[in-house]
Every structure is written in structure tokens, then in C-alpha cells.
VEXDREN-2710 file (C-alpha; in Angstrom, 1 decimal):
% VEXDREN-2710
k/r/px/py/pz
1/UNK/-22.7/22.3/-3.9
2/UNK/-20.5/23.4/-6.8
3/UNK/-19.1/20.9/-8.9
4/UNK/-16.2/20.8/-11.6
5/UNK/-17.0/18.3/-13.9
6/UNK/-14.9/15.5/-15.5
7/UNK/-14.1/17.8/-18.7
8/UNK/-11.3/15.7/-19.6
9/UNK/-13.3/12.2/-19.4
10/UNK/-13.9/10.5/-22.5
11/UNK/-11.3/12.2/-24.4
12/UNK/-7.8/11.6/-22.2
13/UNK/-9.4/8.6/-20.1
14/UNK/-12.6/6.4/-20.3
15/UNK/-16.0/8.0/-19.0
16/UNK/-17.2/5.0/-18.6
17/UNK/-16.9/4.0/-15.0
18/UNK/-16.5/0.5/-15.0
19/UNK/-14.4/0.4/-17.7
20/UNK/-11.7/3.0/-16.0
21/UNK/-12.5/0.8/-13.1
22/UNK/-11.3/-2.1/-14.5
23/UNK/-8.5/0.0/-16.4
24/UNK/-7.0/1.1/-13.2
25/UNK/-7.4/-2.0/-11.5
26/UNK/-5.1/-3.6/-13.9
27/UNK/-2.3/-1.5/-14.4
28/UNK/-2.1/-1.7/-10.2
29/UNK/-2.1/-5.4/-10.5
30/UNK/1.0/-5.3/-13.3
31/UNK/2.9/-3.3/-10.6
32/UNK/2.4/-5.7/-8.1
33/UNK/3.3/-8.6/-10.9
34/UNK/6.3/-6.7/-11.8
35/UNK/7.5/-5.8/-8.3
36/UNK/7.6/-9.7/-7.6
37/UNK/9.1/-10.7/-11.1
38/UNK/11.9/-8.6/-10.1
39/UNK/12.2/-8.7/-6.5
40/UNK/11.6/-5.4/-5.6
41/UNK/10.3/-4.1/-1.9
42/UNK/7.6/-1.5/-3.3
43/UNK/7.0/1.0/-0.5
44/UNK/4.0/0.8/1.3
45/UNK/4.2/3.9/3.5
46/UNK/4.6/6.7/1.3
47/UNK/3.8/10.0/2.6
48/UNK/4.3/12.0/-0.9
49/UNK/4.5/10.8/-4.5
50/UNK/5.3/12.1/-8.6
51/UNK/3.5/10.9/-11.0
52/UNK/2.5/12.1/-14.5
53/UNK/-0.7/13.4/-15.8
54/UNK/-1.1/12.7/-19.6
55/UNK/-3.7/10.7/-21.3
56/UNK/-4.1/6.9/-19.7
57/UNK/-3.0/5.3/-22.9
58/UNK/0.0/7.1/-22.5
59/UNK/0.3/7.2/-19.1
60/UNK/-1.9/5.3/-17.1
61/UNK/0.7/2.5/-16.6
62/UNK/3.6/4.3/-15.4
63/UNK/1.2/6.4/-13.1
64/UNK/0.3/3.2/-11.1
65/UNK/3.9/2.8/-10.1
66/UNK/3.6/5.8/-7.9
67/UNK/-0.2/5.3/-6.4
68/UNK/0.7/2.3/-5.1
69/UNK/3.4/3.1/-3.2
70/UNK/1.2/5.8/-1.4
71/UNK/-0.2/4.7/2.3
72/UNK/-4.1/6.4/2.3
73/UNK/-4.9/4.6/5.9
74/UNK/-4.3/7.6/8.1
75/UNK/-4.9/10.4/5.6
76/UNK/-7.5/13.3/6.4
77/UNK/-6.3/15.5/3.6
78/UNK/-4.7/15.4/0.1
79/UNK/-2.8/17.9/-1.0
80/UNK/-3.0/17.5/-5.2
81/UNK/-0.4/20.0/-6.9
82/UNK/0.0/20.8/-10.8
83/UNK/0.7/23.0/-13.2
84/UNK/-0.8/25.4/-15.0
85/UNK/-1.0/24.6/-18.6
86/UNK/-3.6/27.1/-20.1
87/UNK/-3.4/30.0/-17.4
88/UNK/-0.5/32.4/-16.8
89/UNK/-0.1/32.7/-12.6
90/UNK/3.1/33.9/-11.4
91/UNK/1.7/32.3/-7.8
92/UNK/-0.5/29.5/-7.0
93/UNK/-4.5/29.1/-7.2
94/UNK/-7.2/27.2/-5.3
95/UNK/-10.5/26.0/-6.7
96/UNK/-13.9/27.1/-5.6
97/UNK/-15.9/24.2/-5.9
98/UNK/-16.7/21.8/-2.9
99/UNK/-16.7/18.4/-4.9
100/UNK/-14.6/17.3/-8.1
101/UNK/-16.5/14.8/-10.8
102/UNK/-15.2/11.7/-12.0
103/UNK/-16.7/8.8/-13.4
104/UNK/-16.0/6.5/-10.8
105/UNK/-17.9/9.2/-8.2
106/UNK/-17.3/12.3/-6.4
107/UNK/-14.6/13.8/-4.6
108/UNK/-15.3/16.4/-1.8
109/UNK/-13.0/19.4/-1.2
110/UNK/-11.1/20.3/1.7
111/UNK/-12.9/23.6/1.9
112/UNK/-11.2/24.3/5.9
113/UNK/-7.4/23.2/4.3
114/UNK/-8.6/25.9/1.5
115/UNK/-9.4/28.7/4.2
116/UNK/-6.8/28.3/5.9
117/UNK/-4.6/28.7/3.1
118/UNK/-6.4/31.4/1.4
119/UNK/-5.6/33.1/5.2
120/UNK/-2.1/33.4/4.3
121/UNK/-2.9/35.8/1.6
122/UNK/-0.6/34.0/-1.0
123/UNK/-3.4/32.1/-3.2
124/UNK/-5.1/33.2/-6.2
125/UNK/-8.9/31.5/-6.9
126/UNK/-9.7/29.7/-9.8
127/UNK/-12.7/30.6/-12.1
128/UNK/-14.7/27.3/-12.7
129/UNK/-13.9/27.6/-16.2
130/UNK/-9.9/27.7/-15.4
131/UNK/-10.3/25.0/-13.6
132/UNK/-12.2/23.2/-15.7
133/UNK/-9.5/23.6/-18.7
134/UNK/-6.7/22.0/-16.9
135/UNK/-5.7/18.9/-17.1
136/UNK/-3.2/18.4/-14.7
137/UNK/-4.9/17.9/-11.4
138/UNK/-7.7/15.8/-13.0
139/UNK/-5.9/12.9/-14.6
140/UNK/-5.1/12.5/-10.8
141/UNK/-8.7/12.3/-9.8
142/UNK/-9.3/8.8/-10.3
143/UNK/-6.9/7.3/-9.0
144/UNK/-6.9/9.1/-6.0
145/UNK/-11.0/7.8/-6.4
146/UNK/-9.7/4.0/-6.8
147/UNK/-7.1/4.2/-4.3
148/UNK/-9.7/5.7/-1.3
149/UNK/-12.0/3.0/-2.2
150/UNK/-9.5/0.3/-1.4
151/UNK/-8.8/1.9/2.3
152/UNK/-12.3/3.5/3.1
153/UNK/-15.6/1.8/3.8
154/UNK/-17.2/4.3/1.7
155/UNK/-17.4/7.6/0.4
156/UNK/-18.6/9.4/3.0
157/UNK/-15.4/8.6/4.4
158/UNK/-13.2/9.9/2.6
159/UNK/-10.4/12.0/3.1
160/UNK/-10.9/15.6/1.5
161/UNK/-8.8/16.7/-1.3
162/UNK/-7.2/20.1/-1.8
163/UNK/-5.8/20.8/-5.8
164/UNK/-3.6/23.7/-5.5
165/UNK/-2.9/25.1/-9.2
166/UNK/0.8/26.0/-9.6
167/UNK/1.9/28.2/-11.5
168/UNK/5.1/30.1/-13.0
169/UNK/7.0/30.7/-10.1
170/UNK/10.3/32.0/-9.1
171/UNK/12.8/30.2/-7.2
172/UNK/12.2/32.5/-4.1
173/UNK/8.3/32.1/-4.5
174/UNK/8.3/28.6/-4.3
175/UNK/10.2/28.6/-1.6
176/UNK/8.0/31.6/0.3
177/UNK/5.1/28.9/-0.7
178/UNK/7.6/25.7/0.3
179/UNK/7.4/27.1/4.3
180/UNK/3.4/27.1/3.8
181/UNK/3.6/23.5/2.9
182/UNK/6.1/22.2/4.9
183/UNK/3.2/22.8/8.2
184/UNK/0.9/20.7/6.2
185/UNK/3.9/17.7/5.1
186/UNK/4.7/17.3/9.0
187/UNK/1.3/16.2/10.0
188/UNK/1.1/12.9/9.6
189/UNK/-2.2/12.5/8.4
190/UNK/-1.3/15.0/5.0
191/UNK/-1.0/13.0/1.8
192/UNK/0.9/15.3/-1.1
193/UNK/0.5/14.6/-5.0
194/UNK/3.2/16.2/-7.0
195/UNK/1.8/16.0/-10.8
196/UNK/4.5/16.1/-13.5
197/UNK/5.6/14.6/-16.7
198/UNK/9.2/15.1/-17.9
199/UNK/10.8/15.5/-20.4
200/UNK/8.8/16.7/-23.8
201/UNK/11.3/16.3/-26.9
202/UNK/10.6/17.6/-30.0
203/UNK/10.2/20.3/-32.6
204/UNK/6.6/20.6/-31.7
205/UNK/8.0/21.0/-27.8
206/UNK/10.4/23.5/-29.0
207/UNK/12.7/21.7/-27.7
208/UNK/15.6/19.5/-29.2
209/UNK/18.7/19.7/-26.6
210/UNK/21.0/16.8/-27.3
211/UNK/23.9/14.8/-25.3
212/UNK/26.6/13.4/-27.2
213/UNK/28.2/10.4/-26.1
214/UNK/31.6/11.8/-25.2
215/UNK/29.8/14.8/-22.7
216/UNK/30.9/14.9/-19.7
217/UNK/28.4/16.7/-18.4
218/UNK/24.6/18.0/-19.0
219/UNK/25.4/21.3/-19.8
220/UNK/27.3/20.0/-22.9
221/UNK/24.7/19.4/-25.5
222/UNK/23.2/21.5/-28.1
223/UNK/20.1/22.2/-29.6
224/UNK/19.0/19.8/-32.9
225/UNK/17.4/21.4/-36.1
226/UNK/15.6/20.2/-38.4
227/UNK/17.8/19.7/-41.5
228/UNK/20.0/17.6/-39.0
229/UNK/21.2/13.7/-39.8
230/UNK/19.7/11.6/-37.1
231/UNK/22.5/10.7/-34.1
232/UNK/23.6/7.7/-33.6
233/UNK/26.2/8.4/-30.5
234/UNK/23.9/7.9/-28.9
235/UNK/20.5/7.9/-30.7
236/UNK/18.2/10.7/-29.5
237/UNK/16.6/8.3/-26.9
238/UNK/19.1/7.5/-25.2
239/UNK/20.2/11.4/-25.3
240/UNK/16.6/11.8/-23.4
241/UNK/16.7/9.4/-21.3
242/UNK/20.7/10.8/-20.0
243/UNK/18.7/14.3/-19.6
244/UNK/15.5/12.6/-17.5
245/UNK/18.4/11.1/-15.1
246/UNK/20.0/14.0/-14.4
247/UNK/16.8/15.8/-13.6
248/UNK/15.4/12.3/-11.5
249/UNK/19.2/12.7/-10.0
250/UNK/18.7/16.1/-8.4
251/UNK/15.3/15.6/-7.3
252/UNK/16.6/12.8/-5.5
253/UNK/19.5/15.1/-3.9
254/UNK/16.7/16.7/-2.0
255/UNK/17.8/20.2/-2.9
256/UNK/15.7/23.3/-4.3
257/UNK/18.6/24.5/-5.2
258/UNK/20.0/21.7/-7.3
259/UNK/17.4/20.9/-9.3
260/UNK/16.7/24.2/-10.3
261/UNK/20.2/24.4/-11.5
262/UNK/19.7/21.1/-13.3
263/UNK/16.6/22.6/-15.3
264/UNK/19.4/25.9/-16.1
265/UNK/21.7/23.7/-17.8
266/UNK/19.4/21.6/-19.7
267/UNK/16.4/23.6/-20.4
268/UNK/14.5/20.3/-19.6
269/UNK/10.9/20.8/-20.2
270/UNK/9.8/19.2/-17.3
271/UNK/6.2/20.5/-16.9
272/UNK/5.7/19.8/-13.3
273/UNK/9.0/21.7/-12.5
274/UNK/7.1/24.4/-10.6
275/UNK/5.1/22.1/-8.3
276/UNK/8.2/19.9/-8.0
277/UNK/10.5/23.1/-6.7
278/UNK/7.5/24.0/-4.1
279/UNK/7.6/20.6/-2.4
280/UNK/11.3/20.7/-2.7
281/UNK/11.5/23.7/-0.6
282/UNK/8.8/22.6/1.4
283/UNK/10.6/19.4/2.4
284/UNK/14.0/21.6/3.4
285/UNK/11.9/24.2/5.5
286/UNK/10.5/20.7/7.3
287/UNK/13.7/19.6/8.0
288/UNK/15.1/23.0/9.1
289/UNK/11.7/23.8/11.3
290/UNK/11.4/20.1/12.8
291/UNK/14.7/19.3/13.8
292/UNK/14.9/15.3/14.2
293/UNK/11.3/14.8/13.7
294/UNK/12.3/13.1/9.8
295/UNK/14.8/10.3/9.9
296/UNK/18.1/10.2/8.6
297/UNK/17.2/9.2/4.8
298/UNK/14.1/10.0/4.4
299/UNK/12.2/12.7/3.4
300/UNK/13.8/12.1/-0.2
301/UNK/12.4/10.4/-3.3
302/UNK/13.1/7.4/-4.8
303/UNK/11.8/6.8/-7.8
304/UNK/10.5/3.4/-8.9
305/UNK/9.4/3.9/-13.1
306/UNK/10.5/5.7/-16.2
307/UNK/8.8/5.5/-19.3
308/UNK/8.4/7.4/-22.7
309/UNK/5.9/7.8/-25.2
310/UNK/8.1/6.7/-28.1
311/UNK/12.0/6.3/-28.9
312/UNK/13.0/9.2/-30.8
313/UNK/15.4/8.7/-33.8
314/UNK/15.1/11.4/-36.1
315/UNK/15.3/15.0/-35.2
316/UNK/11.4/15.5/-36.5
317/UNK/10.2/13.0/-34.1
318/UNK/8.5/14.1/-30.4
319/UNK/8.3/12.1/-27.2
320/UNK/7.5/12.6/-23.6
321/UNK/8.2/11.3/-20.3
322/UNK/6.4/9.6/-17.4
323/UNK/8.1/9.0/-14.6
324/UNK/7.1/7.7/-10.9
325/UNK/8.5/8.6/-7.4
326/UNK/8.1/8.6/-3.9
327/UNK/9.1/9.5/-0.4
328/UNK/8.5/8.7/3.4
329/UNK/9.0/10.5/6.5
END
């Protein structure tokens, strides 16, 4: 057995397991509180889901938009996907170890799914140490934990996982990697995780792009400095939130294509972007290779929560975004 441990637990999240227990269990039960207030049919079915990966404080709540709109009953396999943060790849990577850590228990590998993949001779392997470092797949981790436990009778059964480490890829390699995918998104019993936050404003981010009121499109901003008044048409959050749409927008469109042009125009530091344009592509290969086998209207996302850190208002402030999503076939 070799197993990555829980690096990130007790710094970004609890490593206390009853405590995250209890942590997760309630921000599930707000969803459900908040679907009812407002009288919304949350999906119950979904095949494939976004959903952010920063500290729980920050984004624990926004997260459990997305995880419960996910259907576990007939998975075998989870595909987890994320970026890397710390490590340059201009492909994708696999881990090497058989079981993932968390506090709430172990999670076995898909070590077959991870053969099979490595067969196609278009995945890099992860050093324990690489894989240690990132953040981005584990923040998943428990949740996927809480969610198995609330369809399986018991760890033993249940379904493996499979973290695939994305990294900065070209338009043409995600889609090379999108027709790898899309064999593994028509089988019914695949469960994908895309992880992504959005938007990170700020200085700090290197990143200030701004949309004034009277744009009439997203390509129309311009970059903030420091010495500059605050806005006020509209104020900088606002300005964020306009660029998060657009991006939600073209993901939504279903096209590689169009959100990757969205990200040219805006420069929107969406830190998932890579993993995002991979399942993109992978969900137009299905459609291309499986004629009629996904429905008329689905197979896109719809996405159900948008939050931010903090409401920017002054040029030297920073904020980033969490946003949830989902998708049937």
C-alpha cells in the first residue's frame, strides 16, 4: 500500500474527523434548506460537477452546492481532475499511490482506470511529494469521503477514485486528452469532478481587469493600478462578478472553443481553466462519437452557486471565486 497523506488537513480544513464530519454535514443540510426556501429542483442525477477547491472557510459552503447534485448510486469510478498549482506539466499526471488519506478515512485508487490510461501513453506520473504539494485534488477528498458514505454500506464498497493532475495545456492538447475522456463520460457508471475556482482579483493575483458600466462587451475593460480612485460604475465587485458570468456563460454554451475565447478576452484567472477545457472537449468528442446516445439538452452545465471571498472596492483589495455546477446525460 502507498499512501498520500492528508498534507493539507489541519491547515485548509479540520483534521479532526468528527468535526469535518459534522462541518460537511452542515453545509449539505443549508443546501437542502436553501433549495426549499427558494423553490428550486436541485438535481439529483448528476453525472459530472465544478466545484472549487480553496480552504473550507472559504469555500466549503459553495462546494456543497455541487456535491449534492452529484448521483454516487451507480458509480464504479471517479474521475477527480485539477490543476496544477506548484508543478509545471504541459500534459496531465496520474498519482502512484493506491489509497488517498483523509480524516474521515481512506480512499482507494482506481489503480486498472490508471493502467489503462497510462496505456495511452499521454500521462505523466506524479512523485509522492508532487502530489502531496497540491491542493487541488485533496480539498475534494472529503467530500467525495462524506458523499460515498451516504450511498455505500461501507468502505469496502466503495467506488475507486482516479485524480488526474492537469496541467498547462494547449487548446489542441486538451482536446487530444478530451477524446480519452469522453470513453470514460459515456459509461454510465463514471462519476467526473472538475476542480476550479474562478476568478482571483487582485494586485496580489496580478490581475486587476475592469468592466465599466457602459461596455458592451467583455473585451472592453482595462487593467486597474494601484494609484487608481476606486470605481464606482460599477464598484469592482460587480465588475467581477460581470467577468465570472461571462466565463459561467460560455461554459454553459458547451463549447471548447467558446470558452477558451472567453478566457482570451478577459484574461480571467480561472484556475481550473485547463481541467475545465479537457471535459469540455471531452463532452463534444461524446456527442460527436455517440450519436443520440445524450439527450437533447443535456450534456451541458448548469450552474446552481456563485460566491466570493470578499467584495472588492478599492483597487488594493483581492477576492476570489467559488462557483458550483453540474450536468447530466
Amino acid at each position: 500500500m502507498v499512501k498520500r497523506e492528508a498534507s493539507h488537513a489541519g491547515s485548509w480544513y479540520s483534521d479532526d474527523g468528527p468535526t469535518l464530519s459534522r462541518q460537511l454535514d452542515g453545509w449539505l443540510s443549508q443546501v437542502d434548506q436553501d433549495v426549499k426556501a427558494v423553490g428550486v429542483v436541485q438535481n439529483s442525477g448528476a453525472q459530472i460537477v465544478i466545484a472549487p477547491h480553496a480552504g473550507y472557510a472559504y469555500s466549503g459552503p459553495a462546494a456543497a452546492w455541487a456535491y449534492s447534485s452529484l448521483d454516487f448510486s451507480r458509480a464504479k469510478r471517479i474521475l477527480l481532475l485539477g490543476p496544477s498549482h506548484h508543478f509545471f506539466l504541459s500534459g496531465c499526471a496520474l498519482s502512484q499511490c493506491t489509497h488517498y488519506s483523509t480524516p474521515l478515512g481512506d480512499l482507494a485508487l482506481d489503480t486498472s482506470t490508471i493502467a489503462e490510461l497510462h496505456k495511452t501513453g499521454k500521462f505523466d506520473k506524479m512523485s509522492q511529494s508532487t502530489d502531496e504539494d497540491e491542493h487541488s485534488l485533496e480539498m475534494h477528498l472529503p467530500y467525495i469521503h462524506k458523499m460515498l458514505s451516504k450511498s455505500f454500506p461501507d468502505p469496502d464498497s466503495y467506488p475507486p477514485i482516479v485524480p488526474v493532475l492537469v496541467g498547462g495545456t494547449s487548446a489542441a492538447t486538451e482536446r487530444s486528452y478530451g477524446t480519452i475522456f469522453a470513453d470514460y463520460l459515456a459509461l454510465p457508471d463514471s462519476i467526473f469532478i472538475v476542480s476550479s475556482d474562478f476568478c482571483h482579483w487582485g494586485l496580489r493575483f496580478n490581475y486587476t481587469y475592469y468592466l465599466p458600466s457602459d461596455s458592451t462587451s467583455v473585451s472592453d475593460g482595462r487593467s486597474l493600478k494601484s494609484k487608481d480612485k476606486p470605481p464606482i460604475s460599477p464598484p469592482i465587485a460587480e465588475s467581477i462578478a460581470r467577468l465570472d458570468q461571462s466565463a459561467m456563460d460560455a461554459i454553459r454554451s458547451g463549447s471548447h472553443d467558446t470558452f477558451l475565447k472567453n478566457l482570451r478576452e478577459t484574461g480571467n484567472t480561472v484556475c481550473g481553466r485547463h481541467p475545465i477545457g479537457i471535459v469540455l472537449a471531452a463532452l463534444e468528442r461524446l456527442h460527436l462519437r455517440y450519436p443520440g446516445k445524450v439527450e437533447d439538452g443535456k450534456g451541458r452545465f448548469t450552474f446552481v452557486r456563485y460566491e466570493r471571498s470578499s467584495d472588492c472596492v478599492k483597487v488594493g483589495d483581492s477576492s476570489v471565486s467559488y462557483a458550483s455546477a453540474w450536468a447530466v446525460f
